[in-house]
N, C-alpha and C positions, 0 to 999 in steps of 0.2 A: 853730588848734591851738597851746597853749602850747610852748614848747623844750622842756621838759622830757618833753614826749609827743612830740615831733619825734624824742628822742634817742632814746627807746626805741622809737620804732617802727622807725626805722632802726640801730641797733647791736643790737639781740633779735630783731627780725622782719623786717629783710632790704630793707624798705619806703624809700623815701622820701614817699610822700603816701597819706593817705587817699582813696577813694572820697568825693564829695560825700555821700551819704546813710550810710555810715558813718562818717565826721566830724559828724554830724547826732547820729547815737543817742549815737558817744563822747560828746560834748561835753555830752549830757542826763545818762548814767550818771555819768558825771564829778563833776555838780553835783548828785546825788543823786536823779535823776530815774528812774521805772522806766520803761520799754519793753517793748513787743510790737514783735516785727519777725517780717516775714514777706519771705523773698528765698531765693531758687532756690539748691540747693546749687551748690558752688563756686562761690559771688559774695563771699565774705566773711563773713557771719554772723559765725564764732568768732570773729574778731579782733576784733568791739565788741564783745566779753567778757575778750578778754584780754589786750588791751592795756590799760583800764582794772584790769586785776585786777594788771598788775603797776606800775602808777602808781599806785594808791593807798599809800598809806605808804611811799612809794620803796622799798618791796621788804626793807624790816629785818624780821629773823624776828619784832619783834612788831607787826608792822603788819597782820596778820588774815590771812587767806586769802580764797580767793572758790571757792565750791562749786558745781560744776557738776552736776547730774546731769541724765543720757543713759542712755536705755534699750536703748539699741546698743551690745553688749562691747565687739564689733571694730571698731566706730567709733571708741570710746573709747579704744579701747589703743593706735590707730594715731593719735590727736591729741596723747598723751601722749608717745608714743614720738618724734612728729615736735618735740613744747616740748623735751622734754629734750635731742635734739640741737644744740637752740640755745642750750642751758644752761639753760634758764629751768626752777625747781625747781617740778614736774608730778609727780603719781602717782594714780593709781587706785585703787578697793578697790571689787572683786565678786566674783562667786561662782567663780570659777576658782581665786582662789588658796588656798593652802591657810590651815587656821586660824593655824598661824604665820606664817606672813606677812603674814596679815589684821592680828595683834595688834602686830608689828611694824610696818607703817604706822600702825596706827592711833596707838600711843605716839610715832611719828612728828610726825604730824597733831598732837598734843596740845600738844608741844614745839613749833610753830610753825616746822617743817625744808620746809614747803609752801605755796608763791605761790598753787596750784592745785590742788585736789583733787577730782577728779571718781568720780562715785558711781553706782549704777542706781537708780531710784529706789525700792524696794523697802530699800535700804538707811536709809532716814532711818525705817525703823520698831523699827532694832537697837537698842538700848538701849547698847552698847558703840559704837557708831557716834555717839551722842548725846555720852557722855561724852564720847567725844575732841574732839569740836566746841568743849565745856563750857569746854574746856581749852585752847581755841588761845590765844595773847597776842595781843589786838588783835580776838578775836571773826570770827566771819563775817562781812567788809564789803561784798559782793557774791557774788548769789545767778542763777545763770545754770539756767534751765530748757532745754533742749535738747531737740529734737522736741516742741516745745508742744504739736500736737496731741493728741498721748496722754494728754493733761489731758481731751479731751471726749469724751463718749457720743457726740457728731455727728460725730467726728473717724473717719478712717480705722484708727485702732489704739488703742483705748482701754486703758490701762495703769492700773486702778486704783488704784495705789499713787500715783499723782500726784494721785491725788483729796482726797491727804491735803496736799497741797502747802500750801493758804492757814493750817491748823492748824501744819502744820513752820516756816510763815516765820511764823508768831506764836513759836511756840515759839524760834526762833533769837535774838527778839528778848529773849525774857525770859530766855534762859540762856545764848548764845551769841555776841550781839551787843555791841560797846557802847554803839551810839545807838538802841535799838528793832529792830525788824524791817531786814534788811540791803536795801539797791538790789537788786530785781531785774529779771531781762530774762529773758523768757521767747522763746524762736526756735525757726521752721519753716520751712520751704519752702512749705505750701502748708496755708492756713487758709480757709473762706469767714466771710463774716460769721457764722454762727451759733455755729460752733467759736472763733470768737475771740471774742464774747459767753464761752460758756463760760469760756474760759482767764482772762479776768475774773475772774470770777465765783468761780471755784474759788481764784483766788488774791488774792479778797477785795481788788481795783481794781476802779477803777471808769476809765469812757474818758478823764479828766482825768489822772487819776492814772497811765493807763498807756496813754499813746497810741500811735498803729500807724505804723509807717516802714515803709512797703511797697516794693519794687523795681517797678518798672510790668511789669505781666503782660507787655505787648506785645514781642515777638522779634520784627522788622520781616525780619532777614534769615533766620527760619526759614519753610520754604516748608511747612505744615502740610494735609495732604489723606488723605483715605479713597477706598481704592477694593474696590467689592465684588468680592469671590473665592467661586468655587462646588468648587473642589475643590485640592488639592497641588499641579497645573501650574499651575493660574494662579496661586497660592502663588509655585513655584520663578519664573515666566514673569515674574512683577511683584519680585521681589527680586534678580533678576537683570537686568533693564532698569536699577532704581534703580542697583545696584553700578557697572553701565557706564555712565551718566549721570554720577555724581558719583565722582570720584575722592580717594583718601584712608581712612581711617580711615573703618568702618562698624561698625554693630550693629544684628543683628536678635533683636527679645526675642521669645521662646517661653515660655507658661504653663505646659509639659509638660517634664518631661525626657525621655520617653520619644519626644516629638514632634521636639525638637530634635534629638535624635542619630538618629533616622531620615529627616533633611532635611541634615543634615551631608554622609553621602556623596555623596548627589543636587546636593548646591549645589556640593563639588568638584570635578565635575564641568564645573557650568554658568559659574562662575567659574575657570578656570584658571591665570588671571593672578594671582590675591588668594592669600595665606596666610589660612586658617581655623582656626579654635581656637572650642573649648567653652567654656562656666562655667556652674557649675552649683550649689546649695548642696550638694551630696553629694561635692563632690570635695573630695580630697587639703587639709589648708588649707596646706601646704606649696605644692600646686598652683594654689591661687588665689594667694597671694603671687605666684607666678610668673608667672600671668596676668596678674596686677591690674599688675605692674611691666612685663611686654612691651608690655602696651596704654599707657600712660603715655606709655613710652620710644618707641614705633612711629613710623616719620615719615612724610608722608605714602605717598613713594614704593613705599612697604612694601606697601600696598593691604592692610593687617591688615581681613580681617572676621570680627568675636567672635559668635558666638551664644550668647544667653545668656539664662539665668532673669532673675525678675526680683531673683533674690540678685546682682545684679553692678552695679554703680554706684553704690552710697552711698560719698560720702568721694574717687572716681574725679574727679580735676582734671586734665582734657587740654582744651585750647582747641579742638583744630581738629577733631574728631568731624564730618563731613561726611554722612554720613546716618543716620537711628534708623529702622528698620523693624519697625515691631510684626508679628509673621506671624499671631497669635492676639489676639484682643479683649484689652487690662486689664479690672481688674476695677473702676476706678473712673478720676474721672477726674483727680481726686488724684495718685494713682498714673501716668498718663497723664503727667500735664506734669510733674510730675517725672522721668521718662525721657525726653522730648525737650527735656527742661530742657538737658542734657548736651550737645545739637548744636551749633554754631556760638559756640561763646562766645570766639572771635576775632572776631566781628562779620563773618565770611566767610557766602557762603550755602550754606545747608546744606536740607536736603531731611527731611522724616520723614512718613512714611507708614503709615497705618493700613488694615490689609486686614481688609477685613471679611466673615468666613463668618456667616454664621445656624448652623451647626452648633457654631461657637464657644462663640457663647454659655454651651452644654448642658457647657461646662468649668469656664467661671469659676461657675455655677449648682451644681458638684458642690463647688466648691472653699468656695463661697457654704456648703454645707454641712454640710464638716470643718472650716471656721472657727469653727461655734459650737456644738460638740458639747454634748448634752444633758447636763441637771443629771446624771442618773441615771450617765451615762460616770464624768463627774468625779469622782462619788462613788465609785464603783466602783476609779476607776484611783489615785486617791489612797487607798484602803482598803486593795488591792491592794501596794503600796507599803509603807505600814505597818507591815503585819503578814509583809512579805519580808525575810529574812532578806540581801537579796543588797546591795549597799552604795549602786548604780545602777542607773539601767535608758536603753535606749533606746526607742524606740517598738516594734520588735519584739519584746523582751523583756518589757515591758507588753503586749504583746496576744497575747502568748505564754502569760503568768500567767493573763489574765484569760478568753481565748476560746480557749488550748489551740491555737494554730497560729500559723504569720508571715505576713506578709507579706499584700494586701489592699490598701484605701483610705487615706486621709490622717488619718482620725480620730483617730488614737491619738499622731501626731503635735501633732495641734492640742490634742488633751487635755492633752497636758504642757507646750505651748508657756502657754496660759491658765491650768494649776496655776501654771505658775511666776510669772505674774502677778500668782498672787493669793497670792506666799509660800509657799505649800504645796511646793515643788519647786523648785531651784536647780540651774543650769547647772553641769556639772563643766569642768573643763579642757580634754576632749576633747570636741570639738563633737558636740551631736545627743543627749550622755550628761545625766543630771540626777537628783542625789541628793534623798531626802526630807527635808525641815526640819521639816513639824510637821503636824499633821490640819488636815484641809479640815471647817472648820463649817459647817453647815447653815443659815444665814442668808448665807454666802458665795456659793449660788449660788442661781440663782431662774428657775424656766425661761419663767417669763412673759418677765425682761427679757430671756433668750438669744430667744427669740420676737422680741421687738421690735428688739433687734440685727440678727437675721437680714434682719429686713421691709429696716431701714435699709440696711443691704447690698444686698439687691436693687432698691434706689431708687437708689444709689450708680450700681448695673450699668444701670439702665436709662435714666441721664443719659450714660453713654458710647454711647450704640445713638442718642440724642437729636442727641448731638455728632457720631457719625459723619454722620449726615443734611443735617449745615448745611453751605449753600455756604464760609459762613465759620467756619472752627474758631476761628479766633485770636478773633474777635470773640464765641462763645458761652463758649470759655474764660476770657475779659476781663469778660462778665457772671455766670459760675459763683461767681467768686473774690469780685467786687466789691468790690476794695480802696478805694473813691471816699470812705472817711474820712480813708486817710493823710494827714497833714502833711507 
């Protein structure tokens, strides 16, 4: 690593050395090289994007910026919020803020006041979002894709708007750039071979040109095992053995909120020693902050055990997490290792456990099925919207409009979560709320392909029922991923 990236990494980011395999990706962005990396959240990722973003053009307002976009707000807000406390000039633009202060950053952006500017990706379709790019001094130099898999149909969260990704990073070249098409580095936690084919493909590389830096799947000190459960004692019976086996910092994920907070008082109970706490996406986001910083700050001796959705752990960097207990199946197995990704990353041994009901299933199978609400919905709840006079809606207020009552299943949620996907619908300020942008076309949605999303989903669900089976997790998870091309 040259001095000059020694000095920034240690006087802006707090660092004295890289990571071997992150000294590996720098050292290729560096020299103009792109990247796919695939490595478990809280190992690094973001700093081989931004450490190169602010060594490129030693950081003079016309030395270009580097565009990140991330389809997670509050991922996003909270990487920003963490650059800017180390001074490094960081901001964001989505749909929370208002139009003035959209246009305000964006005149920002334009003037070259930003090292970093991260975006959702649904933003490179604004037309005023263009312009200001059009306008940076020194162009886009680097182009960081964040949560890559939501570039593929095989992926676990397909975000259409990234589909548009290999046409943006043409486009950046011929209006935005000033050598061509900018460096960039697309990053996930958890790709198999097929979805990183995709992520190729969609951003017009090919394996030469954008080769894979994987972190090795294998956690030697997580102790990974399923064990089958037939009813809520053996639930409480086995999460309460775990908590007294390993001490320290615990978390049990629940698919339900309604499951979780009916196992809350019962495990008070059974744990008495342990402080317990909720998370859940419905709460307080006042309240999550709180959480999210007790859990951080908890020490071992605290015996913190969090119960929680699975809204609780993106962006969460605590080394010493000593056990993850799933009490209800995931719903894939993506999703899976990325929650006990979180255990032991002090290299301490740590414990996580999969209990497994056959009644489980019949959850993530309903959840399977307000994930990919019908064309007929969409059309409906986007119409719905339109022609309302009212400024926003939540999911009950939508299924208020549309079916005359509240409250119910998940659908109407998922409905606006996928409008908003698709541009039709934009998140407000306040979480959960989402104003209308523009009419949903009828070539936008197509129920064959929600059909075949569905099937894909339930292949997802029935490689975790596969996983649960094998003597060895680690080793079917190590075949799932098949990183065996990294460099």
């Amino acid at each position: 690593m040259s001095s000059e990236l020694h000095d920034i990494l240690r006087e802006r980011f707090g660092f004295e050395a890289l990571r071997p395999l992150q000294a590996r990706i720098v050292e290729r962005v560096m020299l103009g090289g792109d990247a796919l990396v695939v490595m478990p959240t809280g190992s690094g990722k973001s700093l081989c994007f931004q450490l190169p973003a602010l060594a490129i053009g030693g950081g003079a307002s016309e030395a270009g910026v580097t565009l990140v976009f991330s389809p997670l707000i509050a991922l996003m807000e909270d990487q920003v919020q963490a650059l800017r406390a180390r001074g490094i000039r960081a901001q964001y633009i989505n749909s929370t803020l208002s139009r003035k202060e959209r246009e305000k950053r964006y005149a920002k952006l334009g003037k070259g006041a930003y090292e970093l500017i991260y975006a959702t990706p649904e933003r490179m379709l604004k037309e005023e979002f263009r312009d200001a790019l059009a306008r940076v001094p020194g162009g886009v130099r680097l182009l960081a894709v964040d949560e890559a898999h939501c570039i593929s149909k095989w992926g676990h969260d397909l975000r259409p708007a990234y589909q548009r990704i290999g046409e943006f990073r043409e486009w950046l070249g011929e209006h935005a750039s000033v050598d061509g098409p900018p460096t960039t580095i697309a990053l996930t936690a958890t790709a198999t071979a097929r979805v990183r084919d995709d992520i190729r493909e969609v951003t017009g590389r090919t394996h030469e040109q954008m080769p894979l830096f994987a972190a090795g799947i294998e956690r030697p000190n997580l102790e990974l095992r399923a064990r089958e459960v037939w009813d809520d004692e053996d639930k409480l019976d086995a999460i309460g053995q775990t908590a007294e086996a390993y001490s320290g910092t615990g978390i049990v994920y629940f698919a339900l909120i309604k499951d979780l907070e009916r196992f809350a008082d019962q495990l008070r109970r059974r744990v008495g020693g342990r402080r317990l706490e909720i998370y859940h996406g419905k709460l307080d986001p006042r309240e999550k902050k709180r959480l999210s910083r007790l859990f951080v700050e908890a020490k071992p001796e605290d015996g913190l055990l969090l119960l929680a959705t699975n809204a609780f752990g993106m962006g969460v960097d605590k080394p010493d997490i000593r056990f993850i207990v799933h009490a209800q199946v995931p719903g894939s197995v993506e999703a899976y290792y990325q929650e006990v990704g979180r255990a032991g990353r002090d290299g301490e041994a740590s414990r996580c456990e999969l209990l497994f009901a056959q009644d489980d299933l019949v959850i993530q199978q309903q959840f399977i099925e307000w994930m990919n609400p019908p064309a007929s919905l969409l059309r409906e709840a986007a119409h719905a919207m339109d022609r309302s006079d009212h400024a926003d809606f939540d999911a009950d207020e939508l299924r208020l409009a549309i079916r005359g009552k509240v409250g119910g299943d998940g659908r109407f949620d998922y409905a606006l979560i996928e409008l908003e996907k698709l541009g039709v619908v934009e998140q407000t300020i306040v979480a959960g709320r989402y104003r209308f942008v523009r009419a949903l076309r009828d070539e936008e949605v197509d129920e064959g392909e929600i059909e075949e999303k569905k099937r894909r989903d339930l292949m997802r669900l029935l490689e975790v029922v596969k996983m649960s089976r094998e003597a060895d997790m680690q080793a079917f998870i190590t075949s799932y991923f098949d990183l065996s091309e990294s460099g």
